[in-house]
N, CA, C and O atoms as a MOPAC input file, in Angstrom:
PM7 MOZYME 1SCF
protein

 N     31.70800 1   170.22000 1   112.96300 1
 C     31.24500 1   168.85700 1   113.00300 1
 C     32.45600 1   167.92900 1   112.89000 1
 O     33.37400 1   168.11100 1   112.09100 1
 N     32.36100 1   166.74700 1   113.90800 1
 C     33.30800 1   165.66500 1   113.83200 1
 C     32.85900 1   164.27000 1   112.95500 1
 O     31.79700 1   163.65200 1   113.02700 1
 N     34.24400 1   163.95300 1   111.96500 1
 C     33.75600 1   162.47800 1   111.84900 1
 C     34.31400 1   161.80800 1   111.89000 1
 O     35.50700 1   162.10400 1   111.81900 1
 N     33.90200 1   160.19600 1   112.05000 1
 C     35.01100 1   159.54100 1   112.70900 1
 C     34.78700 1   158.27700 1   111.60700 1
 O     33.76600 1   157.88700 1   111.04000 1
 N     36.54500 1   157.68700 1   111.53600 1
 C     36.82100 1   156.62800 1   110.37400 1
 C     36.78600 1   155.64700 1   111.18200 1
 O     37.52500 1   155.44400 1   112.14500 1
 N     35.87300 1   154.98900 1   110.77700 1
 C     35.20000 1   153.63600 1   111.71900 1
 C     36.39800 1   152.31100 1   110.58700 1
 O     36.67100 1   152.47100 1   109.39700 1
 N     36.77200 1   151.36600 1   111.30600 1
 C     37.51500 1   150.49900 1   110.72800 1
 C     37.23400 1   148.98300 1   110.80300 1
 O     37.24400 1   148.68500 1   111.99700 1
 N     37.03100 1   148.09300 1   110.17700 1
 C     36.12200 1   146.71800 1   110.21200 1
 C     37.45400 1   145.86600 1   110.51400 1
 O     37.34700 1   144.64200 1   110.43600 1
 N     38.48000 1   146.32200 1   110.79400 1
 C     39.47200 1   144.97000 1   111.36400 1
 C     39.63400 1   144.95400 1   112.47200 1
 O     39.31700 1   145.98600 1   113.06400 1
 N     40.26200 1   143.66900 1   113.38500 1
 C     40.31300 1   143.42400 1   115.11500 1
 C     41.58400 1   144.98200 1   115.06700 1
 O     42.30500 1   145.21900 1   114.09700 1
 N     41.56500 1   145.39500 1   115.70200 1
 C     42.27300 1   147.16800 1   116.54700 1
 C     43.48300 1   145.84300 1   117.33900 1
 O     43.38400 1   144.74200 1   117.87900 1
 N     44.13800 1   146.43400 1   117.11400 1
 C     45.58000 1   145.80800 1   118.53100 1
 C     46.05300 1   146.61100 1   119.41400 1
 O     46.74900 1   146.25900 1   120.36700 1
 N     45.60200 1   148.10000 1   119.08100 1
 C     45.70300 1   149.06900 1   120.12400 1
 C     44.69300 1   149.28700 1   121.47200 1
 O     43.68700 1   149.94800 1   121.21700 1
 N     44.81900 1   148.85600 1   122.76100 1
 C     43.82100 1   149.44500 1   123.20100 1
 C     43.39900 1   150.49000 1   123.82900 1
 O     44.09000 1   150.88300 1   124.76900 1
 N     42.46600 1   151.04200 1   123.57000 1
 C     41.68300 1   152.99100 1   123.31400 1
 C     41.91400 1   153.49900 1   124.99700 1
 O     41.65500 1   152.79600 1   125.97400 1
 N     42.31000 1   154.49700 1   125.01900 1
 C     42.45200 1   154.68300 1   126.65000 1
 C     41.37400 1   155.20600 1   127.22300 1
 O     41.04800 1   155.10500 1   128.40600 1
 N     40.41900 1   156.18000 1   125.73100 1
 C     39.13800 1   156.79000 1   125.72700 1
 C     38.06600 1   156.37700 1   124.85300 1
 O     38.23700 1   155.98700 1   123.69800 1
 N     37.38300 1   156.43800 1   125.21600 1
 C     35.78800 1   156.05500 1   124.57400 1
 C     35.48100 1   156.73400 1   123.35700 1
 O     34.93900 1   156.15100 1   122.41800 1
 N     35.99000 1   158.64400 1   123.31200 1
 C     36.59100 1   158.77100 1   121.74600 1
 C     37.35400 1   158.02300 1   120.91100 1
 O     36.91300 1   157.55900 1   119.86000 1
 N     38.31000 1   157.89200 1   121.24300 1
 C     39.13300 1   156.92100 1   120.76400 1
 C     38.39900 1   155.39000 1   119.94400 1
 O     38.37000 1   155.05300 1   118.76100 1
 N     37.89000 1   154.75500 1   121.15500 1
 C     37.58100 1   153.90200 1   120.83200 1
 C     35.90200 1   153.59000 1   119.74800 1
 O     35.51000 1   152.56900 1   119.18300 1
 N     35.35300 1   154.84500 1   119.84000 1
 C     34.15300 1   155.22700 1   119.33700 1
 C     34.83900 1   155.43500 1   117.74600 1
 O     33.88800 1   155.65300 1   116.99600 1
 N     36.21400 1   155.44700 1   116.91900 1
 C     36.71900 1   155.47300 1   115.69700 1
 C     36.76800 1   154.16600 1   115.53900 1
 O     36.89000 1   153.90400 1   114.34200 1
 N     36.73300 1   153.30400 1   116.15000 1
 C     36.56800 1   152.08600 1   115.25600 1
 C     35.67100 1   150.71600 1   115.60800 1
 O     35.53200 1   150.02500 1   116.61800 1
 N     35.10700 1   150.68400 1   114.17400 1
 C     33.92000 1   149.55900 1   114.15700 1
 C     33.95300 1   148.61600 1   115.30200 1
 O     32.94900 1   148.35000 1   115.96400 1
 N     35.35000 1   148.02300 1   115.56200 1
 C     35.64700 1   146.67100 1   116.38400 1
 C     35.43600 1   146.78100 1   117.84200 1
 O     35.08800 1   145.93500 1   118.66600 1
 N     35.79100 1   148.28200 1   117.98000 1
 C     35.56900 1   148.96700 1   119.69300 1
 C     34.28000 1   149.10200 1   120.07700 1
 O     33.81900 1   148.95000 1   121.20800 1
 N     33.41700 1   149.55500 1   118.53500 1
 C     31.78500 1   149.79000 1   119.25500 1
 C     31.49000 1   149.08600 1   119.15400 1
 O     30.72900 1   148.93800 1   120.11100 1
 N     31.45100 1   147.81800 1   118.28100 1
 C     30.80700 1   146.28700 1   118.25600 1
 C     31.10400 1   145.73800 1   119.92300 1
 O     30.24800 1   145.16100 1   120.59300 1
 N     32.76000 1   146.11800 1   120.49200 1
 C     32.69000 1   145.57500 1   121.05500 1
 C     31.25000 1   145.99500 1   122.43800 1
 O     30.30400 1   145.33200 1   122.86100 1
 N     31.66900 1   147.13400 1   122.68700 1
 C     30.77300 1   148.43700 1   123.66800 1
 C     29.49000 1   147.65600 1   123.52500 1
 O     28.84600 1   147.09200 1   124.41000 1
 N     29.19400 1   147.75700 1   121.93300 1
 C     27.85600 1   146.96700 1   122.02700 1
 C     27.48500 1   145.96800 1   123.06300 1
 O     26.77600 1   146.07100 1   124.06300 1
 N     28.15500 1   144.96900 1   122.55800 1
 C     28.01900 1   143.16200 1   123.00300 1
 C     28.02100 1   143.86700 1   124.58400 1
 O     27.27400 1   143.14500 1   125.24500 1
 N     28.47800 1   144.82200 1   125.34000 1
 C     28.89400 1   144.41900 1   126.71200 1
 C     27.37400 1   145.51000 1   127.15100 1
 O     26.77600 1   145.16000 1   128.16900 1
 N     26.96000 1   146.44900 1   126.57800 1
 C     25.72900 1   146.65100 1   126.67900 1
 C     24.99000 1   146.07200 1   126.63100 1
 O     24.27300 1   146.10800 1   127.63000 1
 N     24.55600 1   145.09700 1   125.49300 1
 C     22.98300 1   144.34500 1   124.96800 1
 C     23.22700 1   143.04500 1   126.44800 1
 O     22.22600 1   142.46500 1   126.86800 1
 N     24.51600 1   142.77200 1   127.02700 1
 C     24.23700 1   142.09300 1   127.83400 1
 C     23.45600 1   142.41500 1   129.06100 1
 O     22.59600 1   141.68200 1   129.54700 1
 N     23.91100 1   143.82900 1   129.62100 1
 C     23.25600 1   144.56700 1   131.01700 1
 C     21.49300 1   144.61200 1   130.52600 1
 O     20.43100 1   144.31400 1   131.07300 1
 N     21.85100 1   145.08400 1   129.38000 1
 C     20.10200 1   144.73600 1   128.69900 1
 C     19.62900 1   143.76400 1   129.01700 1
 O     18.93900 1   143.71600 1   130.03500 1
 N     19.83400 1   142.78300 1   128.31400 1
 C     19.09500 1   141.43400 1   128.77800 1
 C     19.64000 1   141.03400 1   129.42500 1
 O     20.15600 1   140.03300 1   128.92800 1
 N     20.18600 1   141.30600 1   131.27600 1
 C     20.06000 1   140.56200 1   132.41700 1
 C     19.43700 1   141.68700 1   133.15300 1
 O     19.45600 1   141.58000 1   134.37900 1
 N     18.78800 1   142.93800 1   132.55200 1
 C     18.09300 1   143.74700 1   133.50700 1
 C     18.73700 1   144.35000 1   134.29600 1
 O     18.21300 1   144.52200 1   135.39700 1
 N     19.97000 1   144.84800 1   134.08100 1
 C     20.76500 1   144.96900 1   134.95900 1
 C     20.74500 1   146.64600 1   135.93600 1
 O     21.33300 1   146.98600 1   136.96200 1
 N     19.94200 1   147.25300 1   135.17500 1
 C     20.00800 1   148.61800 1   135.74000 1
 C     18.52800 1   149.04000 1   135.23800 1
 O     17.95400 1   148.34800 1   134.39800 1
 N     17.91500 1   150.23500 1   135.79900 1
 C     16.81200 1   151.05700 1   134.89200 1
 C     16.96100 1   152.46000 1   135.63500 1
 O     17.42300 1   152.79600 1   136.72500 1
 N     16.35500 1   153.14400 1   134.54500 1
 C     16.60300 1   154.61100 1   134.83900 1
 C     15.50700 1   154.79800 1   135.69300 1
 O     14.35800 1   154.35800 1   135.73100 1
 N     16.39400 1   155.82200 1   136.58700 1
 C     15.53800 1   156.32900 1   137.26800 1
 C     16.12300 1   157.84400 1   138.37700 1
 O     17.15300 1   157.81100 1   139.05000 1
 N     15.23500 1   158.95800 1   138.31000 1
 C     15.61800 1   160.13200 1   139.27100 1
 C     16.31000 1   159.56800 1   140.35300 1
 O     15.83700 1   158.68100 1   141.06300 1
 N     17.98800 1   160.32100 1   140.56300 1
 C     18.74600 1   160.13700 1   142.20600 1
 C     18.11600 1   160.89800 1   142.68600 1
 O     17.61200 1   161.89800 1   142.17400 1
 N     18.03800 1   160.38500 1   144.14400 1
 C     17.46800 1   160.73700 1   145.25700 1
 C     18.94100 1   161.99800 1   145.51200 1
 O     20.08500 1   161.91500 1   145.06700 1
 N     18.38500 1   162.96600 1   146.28800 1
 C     19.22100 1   163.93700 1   146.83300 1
 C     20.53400 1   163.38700 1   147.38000 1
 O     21.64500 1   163.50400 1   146.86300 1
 N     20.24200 1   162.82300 1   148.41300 1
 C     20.77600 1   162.21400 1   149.24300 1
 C     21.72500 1   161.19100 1   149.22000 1
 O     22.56700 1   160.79800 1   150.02800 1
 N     21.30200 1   160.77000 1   147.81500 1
 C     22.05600 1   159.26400 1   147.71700 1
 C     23.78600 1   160.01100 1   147.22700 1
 O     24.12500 1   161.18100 1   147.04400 1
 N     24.53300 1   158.75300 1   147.14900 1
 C     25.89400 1   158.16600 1   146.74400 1
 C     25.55500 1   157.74400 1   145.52600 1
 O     24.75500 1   156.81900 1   145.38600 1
 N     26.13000 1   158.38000 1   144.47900 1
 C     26.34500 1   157.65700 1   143.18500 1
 C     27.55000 1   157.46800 1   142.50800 1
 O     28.13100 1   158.45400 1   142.05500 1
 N     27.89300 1   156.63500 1   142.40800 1
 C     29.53200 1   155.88000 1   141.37600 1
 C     29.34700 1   155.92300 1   140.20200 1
 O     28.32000 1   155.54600 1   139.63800 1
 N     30.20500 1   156.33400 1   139.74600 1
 C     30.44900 1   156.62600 1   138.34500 1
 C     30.49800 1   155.30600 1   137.67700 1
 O     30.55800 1   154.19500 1   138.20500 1
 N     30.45900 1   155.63600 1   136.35400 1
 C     31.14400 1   154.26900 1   135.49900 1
 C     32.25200 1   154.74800 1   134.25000 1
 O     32.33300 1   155.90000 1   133.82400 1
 N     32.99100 1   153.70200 1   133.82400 1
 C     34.15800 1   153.77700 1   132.99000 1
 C     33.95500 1   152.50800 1   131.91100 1
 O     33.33400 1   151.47300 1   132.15400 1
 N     34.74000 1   152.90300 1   130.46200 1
 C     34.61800 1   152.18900 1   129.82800 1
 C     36.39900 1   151.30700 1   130.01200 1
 O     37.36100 1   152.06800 1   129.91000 1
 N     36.63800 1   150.09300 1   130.21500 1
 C     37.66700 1   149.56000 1   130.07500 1
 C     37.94000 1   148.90200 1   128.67700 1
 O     36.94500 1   148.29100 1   128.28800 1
 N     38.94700 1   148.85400 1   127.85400 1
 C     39.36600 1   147.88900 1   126.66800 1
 C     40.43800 1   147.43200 1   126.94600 1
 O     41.54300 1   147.95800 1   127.07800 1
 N     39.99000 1   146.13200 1   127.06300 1
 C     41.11000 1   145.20200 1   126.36900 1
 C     41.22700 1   144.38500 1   125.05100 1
 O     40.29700 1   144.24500 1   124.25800 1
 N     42.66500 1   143.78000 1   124.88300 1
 C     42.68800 1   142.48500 1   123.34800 1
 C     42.57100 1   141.58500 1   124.37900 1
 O     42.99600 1   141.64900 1   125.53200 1
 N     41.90600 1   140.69800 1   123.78300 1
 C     41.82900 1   138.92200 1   123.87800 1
 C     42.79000 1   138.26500 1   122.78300 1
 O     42.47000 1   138.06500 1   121.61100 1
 N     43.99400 1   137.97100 1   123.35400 1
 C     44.98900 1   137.42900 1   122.66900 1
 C     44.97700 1   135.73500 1   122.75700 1
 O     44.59400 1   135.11700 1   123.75000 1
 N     45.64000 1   134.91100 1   121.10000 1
 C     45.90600 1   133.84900 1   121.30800 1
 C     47.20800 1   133.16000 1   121.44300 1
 O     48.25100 1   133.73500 1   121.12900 1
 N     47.18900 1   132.01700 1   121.87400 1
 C     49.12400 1   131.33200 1   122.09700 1
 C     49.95400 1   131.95700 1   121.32700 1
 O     51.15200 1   131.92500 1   121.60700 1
 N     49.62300 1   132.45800 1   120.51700 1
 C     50.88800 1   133.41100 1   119.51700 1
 C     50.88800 1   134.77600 1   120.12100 1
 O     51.97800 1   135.34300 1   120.20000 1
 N     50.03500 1   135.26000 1   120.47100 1
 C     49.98200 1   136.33300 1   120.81900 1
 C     49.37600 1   137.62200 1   119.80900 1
 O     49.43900 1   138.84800 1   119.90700 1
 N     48.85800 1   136.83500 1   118.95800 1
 C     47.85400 1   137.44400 1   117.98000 1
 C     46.79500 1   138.23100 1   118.61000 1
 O     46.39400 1   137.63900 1   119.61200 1
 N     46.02600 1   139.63200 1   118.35700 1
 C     44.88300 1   139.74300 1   118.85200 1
 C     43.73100 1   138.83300 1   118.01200 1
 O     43.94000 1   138.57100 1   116.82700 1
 N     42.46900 1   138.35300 1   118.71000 1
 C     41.59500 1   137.88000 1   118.37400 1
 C     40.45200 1   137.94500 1   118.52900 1
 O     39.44700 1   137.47300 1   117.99700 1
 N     40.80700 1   138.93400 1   119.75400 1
 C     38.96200 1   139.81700 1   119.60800 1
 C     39.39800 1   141.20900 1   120.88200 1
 O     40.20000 1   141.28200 1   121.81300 1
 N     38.43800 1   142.08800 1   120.31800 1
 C     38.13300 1   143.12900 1   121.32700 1
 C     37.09200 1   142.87900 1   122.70200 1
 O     35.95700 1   142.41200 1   122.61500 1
 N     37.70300 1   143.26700 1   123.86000 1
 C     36.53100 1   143.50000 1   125.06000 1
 C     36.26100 1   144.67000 1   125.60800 1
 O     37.09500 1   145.16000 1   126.37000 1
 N     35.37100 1   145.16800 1   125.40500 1
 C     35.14800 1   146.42800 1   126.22600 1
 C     34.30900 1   146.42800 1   127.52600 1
 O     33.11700 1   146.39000 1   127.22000 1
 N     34.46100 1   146.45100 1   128.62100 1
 C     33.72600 1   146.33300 1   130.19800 1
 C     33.36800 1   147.68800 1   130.55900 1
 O     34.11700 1   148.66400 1   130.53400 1
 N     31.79300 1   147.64200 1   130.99700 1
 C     31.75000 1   148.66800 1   131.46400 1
 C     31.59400 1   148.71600 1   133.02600 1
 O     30.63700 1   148.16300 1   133.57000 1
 N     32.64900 1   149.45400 1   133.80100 1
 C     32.72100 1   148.85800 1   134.91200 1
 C     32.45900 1   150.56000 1   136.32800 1
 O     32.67400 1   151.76900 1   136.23300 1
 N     32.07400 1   149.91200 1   137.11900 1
 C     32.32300 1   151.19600 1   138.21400 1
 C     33.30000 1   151.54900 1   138.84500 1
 O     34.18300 1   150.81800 1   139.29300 1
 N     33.17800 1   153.16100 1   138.96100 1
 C     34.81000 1   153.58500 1   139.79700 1
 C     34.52900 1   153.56600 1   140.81400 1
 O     34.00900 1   154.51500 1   141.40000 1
 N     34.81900 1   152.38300 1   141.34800 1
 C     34.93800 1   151.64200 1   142.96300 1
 C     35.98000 1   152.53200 1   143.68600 1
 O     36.24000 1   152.66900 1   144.88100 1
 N     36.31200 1   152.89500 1   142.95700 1
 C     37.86500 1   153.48200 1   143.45500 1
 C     37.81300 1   154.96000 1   144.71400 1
 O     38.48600 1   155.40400 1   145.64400 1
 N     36.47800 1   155.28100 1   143.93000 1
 C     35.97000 1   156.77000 1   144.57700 1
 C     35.03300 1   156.63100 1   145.54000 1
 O     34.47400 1   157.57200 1   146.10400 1
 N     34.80000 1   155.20800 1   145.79300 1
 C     33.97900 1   155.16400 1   147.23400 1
 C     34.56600 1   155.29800 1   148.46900 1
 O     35.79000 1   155.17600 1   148.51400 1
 N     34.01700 1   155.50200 1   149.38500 1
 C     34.72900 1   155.37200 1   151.00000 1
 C     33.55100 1   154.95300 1   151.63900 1
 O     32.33800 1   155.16600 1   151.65800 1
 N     35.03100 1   153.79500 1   152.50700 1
 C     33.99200 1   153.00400 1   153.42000 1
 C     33.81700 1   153.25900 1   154.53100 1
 O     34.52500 1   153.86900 1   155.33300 1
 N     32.83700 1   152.78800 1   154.63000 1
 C     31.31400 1   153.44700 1   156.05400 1
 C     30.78100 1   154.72900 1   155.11200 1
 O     30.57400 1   155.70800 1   155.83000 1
 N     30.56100 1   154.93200 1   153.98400 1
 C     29.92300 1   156.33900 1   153.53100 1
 C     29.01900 1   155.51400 1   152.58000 1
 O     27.82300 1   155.31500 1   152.79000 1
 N     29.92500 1   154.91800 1   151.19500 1
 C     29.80300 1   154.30300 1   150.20300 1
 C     29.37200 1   152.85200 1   150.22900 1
 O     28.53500 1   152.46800 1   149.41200 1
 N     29.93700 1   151.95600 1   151.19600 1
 C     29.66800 1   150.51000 1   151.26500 1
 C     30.61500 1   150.17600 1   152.85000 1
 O     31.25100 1   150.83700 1   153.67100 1
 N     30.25300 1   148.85100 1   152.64800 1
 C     30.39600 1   148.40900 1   154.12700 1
 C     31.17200 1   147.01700 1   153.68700 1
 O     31.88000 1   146.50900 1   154.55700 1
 N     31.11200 1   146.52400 1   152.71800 1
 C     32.01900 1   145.09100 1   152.35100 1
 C     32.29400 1   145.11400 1   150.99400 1
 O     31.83100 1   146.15200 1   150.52200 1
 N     32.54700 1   144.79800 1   150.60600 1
 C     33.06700 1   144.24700 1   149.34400 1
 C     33.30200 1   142.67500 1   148.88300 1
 O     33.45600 1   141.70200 1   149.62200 1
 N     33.28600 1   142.71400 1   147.66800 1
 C     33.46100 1   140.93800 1   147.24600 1
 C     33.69900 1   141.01200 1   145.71700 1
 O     33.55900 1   142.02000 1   145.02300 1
 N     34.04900 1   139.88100 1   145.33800 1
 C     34.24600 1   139.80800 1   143.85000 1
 C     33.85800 1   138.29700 1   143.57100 1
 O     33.71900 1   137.32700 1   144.31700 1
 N     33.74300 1   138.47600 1   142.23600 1
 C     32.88100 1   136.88400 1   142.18300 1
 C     34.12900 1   136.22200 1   141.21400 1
 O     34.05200 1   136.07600 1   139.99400 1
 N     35.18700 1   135.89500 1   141.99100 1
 C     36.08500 1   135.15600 1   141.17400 1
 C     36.44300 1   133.45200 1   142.06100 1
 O     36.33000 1   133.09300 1   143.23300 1
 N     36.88600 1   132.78000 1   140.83500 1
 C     37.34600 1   131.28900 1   141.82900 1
 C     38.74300 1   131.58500 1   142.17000 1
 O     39.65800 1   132.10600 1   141.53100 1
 N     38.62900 1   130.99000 1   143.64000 1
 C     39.77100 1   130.93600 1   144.16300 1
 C     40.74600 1   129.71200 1   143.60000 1
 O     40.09500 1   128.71200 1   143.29900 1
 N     42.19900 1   129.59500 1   143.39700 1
 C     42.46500 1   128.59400 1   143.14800 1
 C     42.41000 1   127.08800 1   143.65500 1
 O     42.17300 1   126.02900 1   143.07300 1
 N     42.77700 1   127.46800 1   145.19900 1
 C     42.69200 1   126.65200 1   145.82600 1
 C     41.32000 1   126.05900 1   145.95400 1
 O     41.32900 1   124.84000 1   146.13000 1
 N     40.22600 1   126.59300 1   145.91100 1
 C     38.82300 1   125.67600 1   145.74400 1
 C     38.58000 1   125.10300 1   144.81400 1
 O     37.74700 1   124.19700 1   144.78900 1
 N     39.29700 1   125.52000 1   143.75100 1
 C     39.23300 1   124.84400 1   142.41900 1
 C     40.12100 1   123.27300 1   142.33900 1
 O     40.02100 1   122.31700 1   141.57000 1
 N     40.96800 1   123.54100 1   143.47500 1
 C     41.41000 1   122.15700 1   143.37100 1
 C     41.28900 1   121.32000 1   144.19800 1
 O     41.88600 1   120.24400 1   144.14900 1
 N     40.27600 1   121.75400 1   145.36000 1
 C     39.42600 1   121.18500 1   146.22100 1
 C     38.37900 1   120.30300 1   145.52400 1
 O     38.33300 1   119.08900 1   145.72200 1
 N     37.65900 1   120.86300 1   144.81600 1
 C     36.38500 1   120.49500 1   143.84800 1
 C     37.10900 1   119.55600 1   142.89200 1
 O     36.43300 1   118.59000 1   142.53800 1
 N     38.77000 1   119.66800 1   142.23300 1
 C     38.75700 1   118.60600 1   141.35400 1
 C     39.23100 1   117.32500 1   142.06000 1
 O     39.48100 1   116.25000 1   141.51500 1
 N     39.29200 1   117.55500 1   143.05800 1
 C     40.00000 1   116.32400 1   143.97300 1
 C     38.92800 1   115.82100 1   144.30300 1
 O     38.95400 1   114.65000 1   143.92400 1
 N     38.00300 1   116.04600 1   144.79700 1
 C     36.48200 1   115.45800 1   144.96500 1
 C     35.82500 1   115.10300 1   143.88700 1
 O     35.25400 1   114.02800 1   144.07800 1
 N     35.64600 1   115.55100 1   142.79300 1
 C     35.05600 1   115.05700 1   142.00900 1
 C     36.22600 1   113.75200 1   141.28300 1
 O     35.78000 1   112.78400 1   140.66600 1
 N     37.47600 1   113.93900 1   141.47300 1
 C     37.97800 1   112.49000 1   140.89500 1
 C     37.63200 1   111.43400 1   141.53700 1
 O     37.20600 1   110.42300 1   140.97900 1
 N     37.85300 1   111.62700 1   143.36700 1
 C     37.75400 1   110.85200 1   144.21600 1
 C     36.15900 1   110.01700 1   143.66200 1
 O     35.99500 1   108.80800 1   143.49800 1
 N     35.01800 1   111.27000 1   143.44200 1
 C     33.34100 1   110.96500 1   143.52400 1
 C     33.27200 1   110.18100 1   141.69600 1
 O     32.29300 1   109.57500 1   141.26200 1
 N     34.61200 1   110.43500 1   140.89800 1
 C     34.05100 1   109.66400 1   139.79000 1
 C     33.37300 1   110.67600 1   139.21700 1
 O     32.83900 1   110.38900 1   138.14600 1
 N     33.25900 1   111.59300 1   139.54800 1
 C     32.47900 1   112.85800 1   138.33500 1
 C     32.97500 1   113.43200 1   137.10900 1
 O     34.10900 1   113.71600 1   136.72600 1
 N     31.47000 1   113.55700 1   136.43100 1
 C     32.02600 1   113.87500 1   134.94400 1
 C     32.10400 1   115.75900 1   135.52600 1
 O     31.25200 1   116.42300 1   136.11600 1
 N     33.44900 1   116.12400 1   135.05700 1
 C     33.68000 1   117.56500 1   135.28900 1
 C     33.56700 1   118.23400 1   133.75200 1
 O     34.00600 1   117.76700 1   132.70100 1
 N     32.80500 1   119.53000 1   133.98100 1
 C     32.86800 1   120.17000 1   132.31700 1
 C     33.50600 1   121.96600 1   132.48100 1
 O     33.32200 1   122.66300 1   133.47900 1
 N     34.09000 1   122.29900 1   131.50400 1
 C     34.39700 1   123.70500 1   131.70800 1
 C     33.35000 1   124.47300 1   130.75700 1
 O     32.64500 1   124.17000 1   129.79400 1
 N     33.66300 1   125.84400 1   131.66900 1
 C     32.28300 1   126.72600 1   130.46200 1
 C     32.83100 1   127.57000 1   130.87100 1
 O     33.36700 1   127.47100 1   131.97500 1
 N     32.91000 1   128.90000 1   130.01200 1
 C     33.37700 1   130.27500 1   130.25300 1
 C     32.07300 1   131.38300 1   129.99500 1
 O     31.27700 1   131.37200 1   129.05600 1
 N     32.14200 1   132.40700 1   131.24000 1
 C     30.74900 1   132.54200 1   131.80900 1
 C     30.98300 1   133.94500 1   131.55600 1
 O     31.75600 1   134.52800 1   132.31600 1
 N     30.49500 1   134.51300 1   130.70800 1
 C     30.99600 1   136.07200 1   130.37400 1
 C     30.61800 1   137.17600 1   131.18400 1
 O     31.31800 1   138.18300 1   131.28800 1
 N     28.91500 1   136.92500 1   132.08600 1
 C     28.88900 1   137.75700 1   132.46900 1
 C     28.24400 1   137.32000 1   133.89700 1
 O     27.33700 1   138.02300 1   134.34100 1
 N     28.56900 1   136.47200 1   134.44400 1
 C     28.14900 1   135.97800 1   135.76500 1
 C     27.84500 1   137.15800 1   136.59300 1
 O     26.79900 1   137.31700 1   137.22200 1
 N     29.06400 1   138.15400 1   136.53300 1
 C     28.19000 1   139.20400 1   137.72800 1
 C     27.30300 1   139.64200 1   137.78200 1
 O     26.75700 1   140.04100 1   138.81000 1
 N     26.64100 1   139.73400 1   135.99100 1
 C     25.66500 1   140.48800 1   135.68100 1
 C     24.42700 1   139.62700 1   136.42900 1
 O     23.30300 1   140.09900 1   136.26100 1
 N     24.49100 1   138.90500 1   136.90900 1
 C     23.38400 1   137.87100 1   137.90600 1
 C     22.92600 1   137.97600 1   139.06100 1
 O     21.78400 1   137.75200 1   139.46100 1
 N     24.05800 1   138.41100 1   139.74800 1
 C     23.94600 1   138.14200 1   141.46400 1
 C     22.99300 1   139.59200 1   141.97200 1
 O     23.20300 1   140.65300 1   141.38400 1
 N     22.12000 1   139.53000 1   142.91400 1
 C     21.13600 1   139.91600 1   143.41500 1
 C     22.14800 1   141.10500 1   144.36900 1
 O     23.31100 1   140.95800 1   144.74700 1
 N     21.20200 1   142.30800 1   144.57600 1
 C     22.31400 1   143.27900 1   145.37300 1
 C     21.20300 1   143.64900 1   146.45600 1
 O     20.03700 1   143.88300 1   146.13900 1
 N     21.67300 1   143.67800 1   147.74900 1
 C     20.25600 1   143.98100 1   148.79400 1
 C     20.17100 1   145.79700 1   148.82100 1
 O     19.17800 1   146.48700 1   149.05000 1
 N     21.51100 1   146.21800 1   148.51900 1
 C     20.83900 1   147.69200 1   148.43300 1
 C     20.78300 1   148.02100 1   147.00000 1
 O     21.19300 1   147.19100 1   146.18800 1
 N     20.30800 1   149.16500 1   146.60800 1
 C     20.04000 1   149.96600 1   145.65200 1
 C     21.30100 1   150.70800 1   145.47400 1
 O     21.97600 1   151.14700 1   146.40500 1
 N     21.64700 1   150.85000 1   143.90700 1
 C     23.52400 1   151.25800 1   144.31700 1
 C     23.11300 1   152.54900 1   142.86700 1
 O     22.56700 1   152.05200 1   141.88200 1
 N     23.34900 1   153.82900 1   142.84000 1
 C     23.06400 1   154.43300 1   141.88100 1
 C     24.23200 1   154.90400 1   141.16600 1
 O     25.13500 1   155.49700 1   141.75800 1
 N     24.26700 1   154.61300 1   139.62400 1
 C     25.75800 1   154.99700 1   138.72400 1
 C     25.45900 1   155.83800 1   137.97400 1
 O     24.25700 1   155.97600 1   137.75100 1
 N     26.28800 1   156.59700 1   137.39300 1
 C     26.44300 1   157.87000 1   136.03600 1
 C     27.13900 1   157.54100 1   135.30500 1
 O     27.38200 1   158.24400 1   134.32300 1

């Protein structure tokens, strides 16, 4: 039997493995938070793969969220797919990422000075977890 010394302070190391990171409190709190989110946006449900199908794996990523000093100040853990192992025309046919480009970003603030708009910032943790997918994509 294994046990593991769980630790209640921010970690500055980050875990390369999910063992690893499963020893301390701050790593599974984090794991948590990035789960209970796919939870409540519905993001997946179980269900039997079809024979036939393509399924992508998933990986746990950690990073620190560092401040102007360069202090850590919080743990992130993403759980993300190995995109890496698809091939295209088998696996998918396009790709996209839901990031702002810079340059539109300063399209939009030039218009909105020009339009007199009140502009606000918000940091959006899990926006991808939103967007609608037209096929059915199956992960492990």
């Amino acid at each position: 039997m294994e046990f593991f010394m769980l630790s209640s302070f921010i970690s500055k190391i980050e875990p390369k493995t999910v063992k690893i990171a499963l020893e301390h409190l701050d790593w599974v709190q984090a794991m948590q938070e990035e789960l209970n989110k796919f939870e409540r946006n519905k993001v997946w449900r179980f269900t039997p793969t079809p024979k036939d199908a393509s399924v992508v794996g998933l990986k746990w990523v950690f990073r620190n969220k560092i401040d102007k000093e360069g202090n850590v100040i919080r743990n992130k853990a993403r759980l993300v797919t190995k995109g890496h192992c698809q091939e295209e025309g088998i696996d998918y046919e396009e790709t996209f990422a839901l990031i702002a480009i810079l340059e539109s970003v300063w399209i939009f603030l030039a218009y909105a000075t020009l339009k007199y708009f009140e502009v606000y910032q918000m940091d959006v943790k899990c926006a991808f977890l939103n967007g609608e997918l037209e096929k059915t994509v199956y992960v492990e």
